[in-house]
Backbone and ligand atoms as CSV (ligand in chain L), in Angstrom:
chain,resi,resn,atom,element,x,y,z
A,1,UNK,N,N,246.554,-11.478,-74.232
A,1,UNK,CA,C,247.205,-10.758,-75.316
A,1,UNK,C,C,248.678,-10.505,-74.955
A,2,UNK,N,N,249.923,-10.486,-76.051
A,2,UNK,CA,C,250.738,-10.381,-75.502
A,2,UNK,C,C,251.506,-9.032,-75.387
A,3,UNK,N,N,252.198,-8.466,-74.626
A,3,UNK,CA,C,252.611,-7.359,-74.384
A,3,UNK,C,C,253.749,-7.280,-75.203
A,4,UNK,N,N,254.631,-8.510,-74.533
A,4,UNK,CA,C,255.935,-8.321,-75.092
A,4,UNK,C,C,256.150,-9.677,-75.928
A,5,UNK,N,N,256.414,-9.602,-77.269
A,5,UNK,CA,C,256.123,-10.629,-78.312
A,5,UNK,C,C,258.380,-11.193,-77.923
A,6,UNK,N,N,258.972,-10.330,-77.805
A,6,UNK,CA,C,260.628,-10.842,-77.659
A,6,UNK,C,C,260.587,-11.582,-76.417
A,7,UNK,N,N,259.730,-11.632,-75.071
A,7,UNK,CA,C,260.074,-12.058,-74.132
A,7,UNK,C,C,258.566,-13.004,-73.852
A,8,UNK,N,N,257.803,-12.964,-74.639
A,8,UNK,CA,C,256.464,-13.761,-74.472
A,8,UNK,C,C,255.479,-13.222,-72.882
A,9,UNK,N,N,255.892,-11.995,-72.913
A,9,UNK,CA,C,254.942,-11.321,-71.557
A,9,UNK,C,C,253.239,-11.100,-71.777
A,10,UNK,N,N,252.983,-11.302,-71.141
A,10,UNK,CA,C,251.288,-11.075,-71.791
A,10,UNK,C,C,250.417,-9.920,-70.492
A,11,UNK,N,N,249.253,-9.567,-71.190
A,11,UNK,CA,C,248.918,-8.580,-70.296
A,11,UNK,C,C,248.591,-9.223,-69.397
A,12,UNK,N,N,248.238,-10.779,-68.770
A,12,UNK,CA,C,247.978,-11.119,-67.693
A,12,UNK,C,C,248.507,-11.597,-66.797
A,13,UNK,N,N,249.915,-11.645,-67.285
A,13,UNK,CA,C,251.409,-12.157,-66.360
A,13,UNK,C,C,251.749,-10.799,-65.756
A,14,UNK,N,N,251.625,-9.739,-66.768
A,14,UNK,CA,C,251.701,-7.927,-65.889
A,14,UNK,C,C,250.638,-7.867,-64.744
A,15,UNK,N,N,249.595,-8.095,-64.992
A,15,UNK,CA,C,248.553,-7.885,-64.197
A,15,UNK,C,C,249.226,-8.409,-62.609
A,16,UNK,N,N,249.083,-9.535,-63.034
A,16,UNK,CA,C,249.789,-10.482,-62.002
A,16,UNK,C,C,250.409,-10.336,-61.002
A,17,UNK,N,N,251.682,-9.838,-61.398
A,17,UNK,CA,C,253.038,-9.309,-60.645
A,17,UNK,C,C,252.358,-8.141,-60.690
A,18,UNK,N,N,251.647,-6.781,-60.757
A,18,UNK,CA,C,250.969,-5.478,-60.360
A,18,UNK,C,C,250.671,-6.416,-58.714
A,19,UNK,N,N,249.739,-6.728,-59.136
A,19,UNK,CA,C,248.633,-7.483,-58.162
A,19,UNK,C,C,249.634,-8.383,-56.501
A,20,UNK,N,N,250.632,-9.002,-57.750
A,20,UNK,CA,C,251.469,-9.183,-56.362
A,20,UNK,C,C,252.657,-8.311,-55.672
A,21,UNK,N,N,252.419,-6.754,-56.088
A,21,UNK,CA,C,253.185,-5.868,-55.622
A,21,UNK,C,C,254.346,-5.553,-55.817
A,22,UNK,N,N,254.744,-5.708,-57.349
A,22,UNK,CA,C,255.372,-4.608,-58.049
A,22,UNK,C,C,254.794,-3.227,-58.078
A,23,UNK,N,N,256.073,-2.363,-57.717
A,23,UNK,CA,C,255.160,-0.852,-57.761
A,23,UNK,C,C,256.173,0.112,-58.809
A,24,UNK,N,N,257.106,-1.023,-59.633
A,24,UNK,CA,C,257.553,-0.072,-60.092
A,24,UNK,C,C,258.074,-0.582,-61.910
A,25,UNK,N,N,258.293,0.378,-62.795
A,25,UNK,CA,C,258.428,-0.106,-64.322
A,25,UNK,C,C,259.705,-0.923,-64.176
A,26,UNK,N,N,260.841,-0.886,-63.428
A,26,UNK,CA,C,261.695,-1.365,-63.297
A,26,UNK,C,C,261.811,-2.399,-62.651
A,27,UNK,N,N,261.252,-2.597,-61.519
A,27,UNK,CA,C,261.005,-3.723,-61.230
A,27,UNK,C,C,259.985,-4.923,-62.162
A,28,UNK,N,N,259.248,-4.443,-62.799
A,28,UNK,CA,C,258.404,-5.090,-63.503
A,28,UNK,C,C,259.314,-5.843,-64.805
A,29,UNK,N,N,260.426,-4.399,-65.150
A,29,UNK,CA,C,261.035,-5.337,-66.223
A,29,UNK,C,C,261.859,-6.523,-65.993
A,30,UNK,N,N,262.372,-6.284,-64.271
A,30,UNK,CA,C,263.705,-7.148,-63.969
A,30,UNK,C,C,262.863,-9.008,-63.613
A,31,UNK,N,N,261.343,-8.573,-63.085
A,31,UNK,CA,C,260.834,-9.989,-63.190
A,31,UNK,C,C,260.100,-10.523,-64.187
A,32,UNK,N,N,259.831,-9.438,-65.175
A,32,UNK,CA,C,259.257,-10.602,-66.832
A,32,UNK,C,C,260.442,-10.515,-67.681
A,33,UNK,N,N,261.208,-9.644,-67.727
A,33,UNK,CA,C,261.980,-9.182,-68.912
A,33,UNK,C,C,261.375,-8.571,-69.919
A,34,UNK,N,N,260.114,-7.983,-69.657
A,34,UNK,CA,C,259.449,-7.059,-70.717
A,34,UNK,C,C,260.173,-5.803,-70.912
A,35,UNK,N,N,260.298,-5.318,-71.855
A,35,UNK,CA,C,260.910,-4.498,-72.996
A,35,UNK,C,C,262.550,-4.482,-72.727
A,36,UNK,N,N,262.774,-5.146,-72.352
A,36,UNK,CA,C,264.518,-5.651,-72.264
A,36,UNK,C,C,265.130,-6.526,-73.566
A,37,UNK,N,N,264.596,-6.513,-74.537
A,37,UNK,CA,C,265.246,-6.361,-75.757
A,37,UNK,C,C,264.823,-5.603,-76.815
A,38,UNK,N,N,263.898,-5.450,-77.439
A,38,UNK,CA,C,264.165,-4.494,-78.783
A,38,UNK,C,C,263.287,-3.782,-78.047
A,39,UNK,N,N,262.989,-3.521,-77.225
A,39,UNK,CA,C,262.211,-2.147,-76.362
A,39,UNK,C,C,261.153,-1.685,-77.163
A,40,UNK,N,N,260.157,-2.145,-78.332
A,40,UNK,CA,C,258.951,-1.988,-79.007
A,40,UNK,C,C,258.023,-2.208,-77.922
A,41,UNK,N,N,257.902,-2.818,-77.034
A,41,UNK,CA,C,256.641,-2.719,-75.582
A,41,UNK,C,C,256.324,-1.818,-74.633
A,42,UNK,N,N,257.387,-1.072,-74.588
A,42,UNK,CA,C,257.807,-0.707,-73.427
A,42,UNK,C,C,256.306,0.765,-73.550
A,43,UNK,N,N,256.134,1.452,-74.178
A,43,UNK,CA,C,254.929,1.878,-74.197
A,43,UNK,C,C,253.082,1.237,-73.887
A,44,UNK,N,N,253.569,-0.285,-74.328
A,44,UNK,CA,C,252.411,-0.808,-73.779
A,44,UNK,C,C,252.337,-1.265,-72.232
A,45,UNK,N,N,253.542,-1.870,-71.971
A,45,UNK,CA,C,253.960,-2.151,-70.700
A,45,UNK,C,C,253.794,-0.784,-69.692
A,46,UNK,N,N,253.953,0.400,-70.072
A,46,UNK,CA,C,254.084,1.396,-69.060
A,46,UNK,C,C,252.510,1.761,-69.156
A,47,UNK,N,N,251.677,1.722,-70.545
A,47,UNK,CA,C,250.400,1.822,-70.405
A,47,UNK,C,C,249.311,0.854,-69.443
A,48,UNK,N,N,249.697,-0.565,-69.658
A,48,UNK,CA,C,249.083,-1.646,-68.593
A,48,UNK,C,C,249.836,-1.634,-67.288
A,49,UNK,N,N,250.483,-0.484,-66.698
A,49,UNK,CA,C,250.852,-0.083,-65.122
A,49,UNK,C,C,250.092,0.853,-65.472
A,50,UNK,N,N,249.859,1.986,-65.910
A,50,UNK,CA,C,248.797,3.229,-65.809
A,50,UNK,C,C,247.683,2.588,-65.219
A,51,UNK,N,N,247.347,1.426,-66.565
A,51,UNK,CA,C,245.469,1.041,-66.034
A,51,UNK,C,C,245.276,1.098,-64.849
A,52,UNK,N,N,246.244,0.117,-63.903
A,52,UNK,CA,C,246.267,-0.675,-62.997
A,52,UNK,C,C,246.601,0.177,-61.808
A,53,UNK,N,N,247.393,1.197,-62.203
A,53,UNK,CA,C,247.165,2.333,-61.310
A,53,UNK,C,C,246.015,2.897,-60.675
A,54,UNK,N,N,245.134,3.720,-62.416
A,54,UNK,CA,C,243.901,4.130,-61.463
A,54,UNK,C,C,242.681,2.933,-61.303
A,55,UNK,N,N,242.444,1.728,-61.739
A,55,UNK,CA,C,241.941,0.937,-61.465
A,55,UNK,C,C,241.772,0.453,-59.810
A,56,UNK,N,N,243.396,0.390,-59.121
A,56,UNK,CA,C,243.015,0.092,-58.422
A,56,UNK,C,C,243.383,0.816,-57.239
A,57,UNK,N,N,243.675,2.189,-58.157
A,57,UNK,CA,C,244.197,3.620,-56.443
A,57,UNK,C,C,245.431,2.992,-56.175
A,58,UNK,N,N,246.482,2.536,-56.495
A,58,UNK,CA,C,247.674,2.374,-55.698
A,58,UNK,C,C,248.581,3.550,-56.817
A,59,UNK,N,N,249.776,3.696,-55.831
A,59,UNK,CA,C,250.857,4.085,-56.407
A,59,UNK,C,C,252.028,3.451,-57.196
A,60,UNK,N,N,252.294,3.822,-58.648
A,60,UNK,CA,C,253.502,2.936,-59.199
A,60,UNK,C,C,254.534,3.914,-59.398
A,61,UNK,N,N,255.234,3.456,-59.946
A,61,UNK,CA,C,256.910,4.238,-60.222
A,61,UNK,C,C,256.753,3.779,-61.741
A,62,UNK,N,N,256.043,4.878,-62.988
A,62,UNK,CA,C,256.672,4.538,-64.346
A,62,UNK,C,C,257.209,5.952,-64.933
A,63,UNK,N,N,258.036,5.708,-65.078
A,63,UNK,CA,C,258.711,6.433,-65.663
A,63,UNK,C,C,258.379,7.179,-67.170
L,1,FES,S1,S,258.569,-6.716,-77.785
L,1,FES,FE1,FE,259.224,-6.492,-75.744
L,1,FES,S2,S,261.388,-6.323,-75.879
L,1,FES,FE2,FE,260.730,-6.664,-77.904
């Protein structure tokens, strides 16, 4: 499914980069470019770092 429809991010390219140790919303945006243009994602994007938070006990940085 896609997260970010302006940059073609999907929830499993987030997953992804979570998984390969992004720990933070900012960093997450600077390697998909999710919500870095009309910023309509950026609530889903900070929601699929929540999941993945308590899913898997680590710590993120969302703002
Ligand atoms: S939908 Fe993600 S920046 Fe527009």
């Amino acid at each position: 499914m896609y997260i970010c429809i302006c940059k073609a991010v999907t929830e499993k390219q987030i997953q992804q980069h979570l998984a390969e140790g992004v720990n933070s919303y900012q960093e997450l945006r600077e390697r998909t470019g999710v919500a870095t243009q009309c910023g309509k994602c950026s609530g889903d994007a900070r929601s699929c770092m929540r999941q993945h938070q308590s899913s898997q006990n680590v710590s993120l940085y969302v703002p």
